[in-house]
N, C-alpha and C positions, 0 to 999 in steps of 0.2 A: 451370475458373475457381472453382466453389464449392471445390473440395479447397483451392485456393489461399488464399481467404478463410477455411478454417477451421484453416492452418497459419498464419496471421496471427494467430488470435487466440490460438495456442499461444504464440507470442513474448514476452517477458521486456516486460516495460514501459521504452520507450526511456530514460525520466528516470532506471530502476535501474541500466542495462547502462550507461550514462553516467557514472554515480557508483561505480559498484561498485571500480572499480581504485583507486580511493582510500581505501577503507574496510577499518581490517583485519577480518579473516576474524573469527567468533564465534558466539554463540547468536542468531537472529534470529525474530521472530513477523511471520507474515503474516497481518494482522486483514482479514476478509471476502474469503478467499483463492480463492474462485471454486473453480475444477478444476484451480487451484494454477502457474498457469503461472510464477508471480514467486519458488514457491517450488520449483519444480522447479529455475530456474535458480539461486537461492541454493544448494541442496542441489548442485549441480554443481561452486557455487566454493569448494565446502569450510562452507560454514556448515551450524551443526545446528538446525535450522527446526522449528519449531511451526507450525501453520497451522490455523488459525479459521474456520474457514463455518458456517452454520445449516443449509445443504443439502447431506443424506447423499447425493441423486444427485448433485452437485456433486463432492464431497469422495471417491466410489467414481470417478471418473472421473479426478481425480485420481491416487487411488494406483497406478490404471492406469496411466496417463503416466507416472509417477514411476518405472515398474518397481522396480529395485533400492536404489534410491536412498532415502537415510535421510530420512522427514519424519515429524515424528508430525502426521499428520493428525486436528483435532479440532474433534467437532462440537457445536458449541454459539451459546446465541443469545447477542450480544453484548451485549444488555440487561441478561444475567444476569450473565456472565461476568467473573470477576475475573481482568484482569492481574497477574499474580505480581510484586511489588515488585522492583527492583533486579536483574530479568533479564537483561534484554539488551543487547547490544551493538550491534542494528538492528531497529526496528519502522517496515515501511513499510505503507500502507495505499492502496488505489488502487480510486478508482470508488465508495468509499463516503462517505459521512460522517452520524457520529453524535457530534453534538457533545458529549454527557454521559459519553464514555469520555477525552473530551482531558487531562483532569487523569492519568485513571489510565498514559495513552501515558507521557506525563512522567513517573510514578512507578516507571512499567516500565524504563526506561532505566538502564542502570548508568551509573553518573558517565562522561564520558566517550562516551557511544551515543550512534548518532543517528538521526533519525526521516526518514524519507521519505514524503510525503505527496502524493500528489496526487487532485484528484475536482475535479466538476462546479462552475460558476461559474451564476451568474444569466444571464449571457450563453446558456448553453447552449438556454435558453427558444426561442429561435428556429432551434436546430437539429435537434432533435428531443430525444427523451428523456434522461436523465429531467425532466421539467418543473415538478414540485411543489417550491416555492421551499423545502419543509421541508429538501430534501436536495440543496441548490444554495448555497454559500457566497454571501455579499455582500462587496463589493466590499472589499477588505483582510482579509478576516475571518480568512484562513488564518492570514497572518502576524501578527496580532494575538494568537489561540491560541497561539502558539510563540513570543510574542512573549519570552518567560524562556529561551529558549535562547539559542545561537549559533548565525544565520543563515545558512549556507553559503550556498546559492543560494535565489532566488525568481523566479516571472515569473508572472502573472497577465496573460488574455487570452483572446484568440482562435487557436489553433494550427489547423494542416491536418496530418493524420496519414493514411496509408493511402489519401487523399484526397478525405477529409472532414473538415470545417471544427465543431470544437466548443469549447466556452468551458470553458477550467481554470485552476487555481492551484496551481500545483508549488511546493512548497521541499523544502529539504533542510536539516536543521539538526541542531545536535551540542548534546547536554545538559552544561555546565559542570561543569567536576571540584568538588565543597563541597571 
């Protein structure tokens, strides 16, 4: 059972492996990419991935997993961190949020890219962590952020995953061509 639960949380984020067949292939940034599972599976469908953590055991764990597979893993804190203007063609970001990099998401985008987002809701408070409302969106707030894009998908709520019951706000949205 435990091996079982720890090949679950190697798995690609359902909301990416859901949108991915629709997205073409390109340069993509995984911001607060963990031990990289989002960006192992980018790296598998042909995109050339950057991926962002603060945590070098994290990030060694990663390149492990990743084997051969082309990712440049980097480690750095995202408070500091400048997104390169006009990069990419997919920045998703999942299970974090730091509201003071939103603008830069949007400026990282090549005309055209699009952003996948999803983290924690206020809702989540009552299923367990994380609980500190600093890092818990309110209620519309995601899609208010990307509110200057094009909206692909949204849903905000309460989901059951894995089969556990926690509060998110997923979109998908595409930066308009100037």
């Amino acid at each position: 059972m435990d091996s079982d639960m720890h090949d679950k949380n190697r798995d690609p984020s359902r909301l990416l492996v859901d949108f991915i067949p629709s997205l073409p292939v390109g340069r993509a940034l995984d911001i607060a990419c963990g031990e990289g599972r989002n960006a192992i599976y980018l790296a598998r469908e042909g995109f050339n991935v950057d991926a962002i953590d603060i945590s070098d055991a994290a990030l060694n764990k990663g390149r492990t997993a990743a084997g051969g597979l082309k990712i440049n893993f980097i480690a750095a804190d995202l408070e500091a961190f400048q997104i390169p203007g006009n990069s990419y063609d997919l920045i998703i970001n999942f299970n974090y949020l730091q509201r003071s990099i939103v603008s830069e998401i949007k400026r990282g985008l090549k005309d055209g890219g699009y952003i996948i987002f999803e983290t924690y809701t206020l809702e989540q408070q009552q299923f367990g962590s994380p609980r500190n409302p600093e890092f818990l969106l309110k209620p519309n707030e995601l899609l208010s952020m990307f509110k200057d894009l094009h909206i692909i998908y949204y849903r905000e709520g309460v989901v059951e995953e894995g089969g556990r019951k926690k509060g998110i706000a997923s979109l998908v949205g595409k930066k308009f061509k100037s």
